[in-house]
C-alpha positions, 0 to 999 in steps of 0.5 A: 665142375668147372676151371673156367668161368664158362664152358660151352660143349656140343651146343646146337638148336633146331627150330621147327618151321613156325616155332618160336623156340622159346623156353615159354613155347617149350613149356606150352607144348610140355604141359599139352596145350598146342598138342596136335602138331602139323606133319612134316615139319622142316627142321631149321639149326640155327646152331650146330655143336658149338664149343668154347671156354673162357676164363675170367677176364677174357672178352670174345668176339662173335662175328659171321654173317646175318643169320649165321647164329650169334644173336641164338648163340647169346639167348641160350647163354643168357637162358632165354632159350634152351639149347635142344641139345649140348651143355653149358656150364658155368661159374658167375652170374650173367648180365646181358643187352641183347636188345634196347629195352631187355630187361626192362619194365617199361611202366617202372622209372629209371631208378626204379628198373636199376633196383629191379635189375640189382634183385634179380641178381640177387643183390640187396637194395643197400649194396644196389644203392651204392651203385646208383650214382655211378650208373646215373652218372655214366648213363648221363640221363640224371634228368630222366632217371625218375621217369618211365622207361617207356618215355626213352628215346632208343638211345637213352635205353642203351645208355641206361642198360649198358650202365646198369649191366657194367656197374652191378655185380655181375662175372660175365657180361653179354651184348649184341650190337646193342652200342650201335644205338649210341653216339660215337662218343658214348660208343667209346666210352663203353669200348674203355669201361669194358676194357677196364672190367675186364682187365680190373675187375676181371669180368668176362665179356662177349660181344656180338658186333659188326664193327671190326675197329671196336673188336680189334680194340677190345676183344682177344678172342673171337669166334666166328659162325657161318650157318650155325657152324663154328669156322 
C-alpha cells in the first residue's frame, strides 16, 4: 500500500526496432496477430530503473536532454504504455496534456469534450456542470466553446486542455511542454493557477519543460534524465 501519492520503482522500457511500444501494439501481438517477428531485432531502452515518490502537493520537474526519456516517462504514468518492467503504485486520479489535442474528439464541440473529460474521470454530469463556467472562463474561448475542436487553432486547444485538466477532479496533474503553444500571458497565468492547486488544493504536479524560469518558479523538485537514466 502506499504513503505517497505516487511511488515509481525500478521503471525501464525497451523498444524493439520498428515497435511502436504501445499498449494497443502490445495487445496485438498477445492475441497473435503480427505473430512471425524478424531475427534480431536491436533492443532500444528509452527508460532504465527509474525511481521516485511524491507526496501530495509536490510539483516535480523532469528535464534532460531530447531523447533522454521524459515524454516515455509521462505516457507510462499516464497508462498510455506500459512499462516492460518495474511498478507504479498509486493513490489519486491522473489527468495529463502530453500532447495539444490529447484527450480530445476532434468531431465533439468544446463543451462537449469537457463533459467527456469529466466521465472519464468518473465525475458525474451534475458535478462536470458545476465546473464549466470556470474553465470557460479561464480558457477564454467562450466564443468557440459550442464549436468542433477540430476548428481550434493550436493555441486555443492548449487553452481548453490545460483548463479542463486544472479545474475537474483530479489528484495529479501530468504535462509536457504543452505551455510552450501559449502566449506569454497565458503561460503564466497556468505558472499561478498550478502553484495554487498545489499549494490549496494539494494537487501533485509533474511537468516536463525546457524552460528553466517556469521551473524554478513552480517546481520543488526535479528529476533529470539522460539516455533513459536517472542523474
Amino acid at each position: 500500500m502506499c504513503e505517497t501519492i505516487l511511488r515509481v520503482v525500478d521503471i525501464s522500457k525497451s523498444y524493439a526496432s520498428g515497435r511502436s511500444g504501445s499498449i494497443s501494439g502490445d495487445l496485438t501481438r498477445w492475441l497473435g496477430r503480427n505473430p512471425i517477428e524478424p531475427r534480431n531485432r536491436r533492443v532500444l531502452w528509452a527508460l532504465k530503473n527509474i525511481s521516485f515518490e511524491l507526496k501530495k502537493g509536490d510539483r516535480l520537474a523532469i528535464t534532460g536532454e531530447n531523447g533522454a526519456g521524459k515524454s516515455t516517462l509521462l505516457k507510462i504514468l499516464s497508462k498510455i504504455t506500459a512499462p516492460t518492467s518495474g511498478v507504479i503504485c498509486g493513490t489519486g486520479k491522473i489527468t495529463s496534456i502530453l500532447e495539444v489535442g490529447t484527450g480530445f474528439h476532434p468531431e465533439l464541440s468544446g463543451i462537449e469534450n469537457i463533459y467527456l473529460n469529466g466521465a472519464m474521470l468518473g465525475m458525474s454530469k451534475i458535478d462536470v456542470k458545476a465546473k464549466i463556467d470556470e474553465i470557460v472562463s479561464f480558457a477564454d474561448i467562450r466564443e468557440q466553446i459550442n464549436t468542433p475542436v477540430k476548428w481550434y487553432s493550436s493555441g486555443m486547444y492548449m487553452r481548453l486542455a490545460f483548463s479542463t485538466a486544472a479545474h475537474l477532479h483530479s489528484e495529479i496533474m501530468i504535462m509536457d511542454e504543452v505551455l510552450a503553444v501559449g502566449d506569454v500571458n497565458f503561460r503564466n497565468r497556468c505558472l499561478e493557477k498550478l502553484k495554487e492547486l498545489s499549494n490549496d488544493f494539494g494537487k501533485t504536479i509533474l511537468l516536463v519543460s525546457h524552460d528553466s524560469g517556469s521551473i524554478d518558479y513552480l517546481c520543488n523538485k526535479e528529476l533529470k534524465l539522460s539516455k533513459g537514466t536517472m542523474i
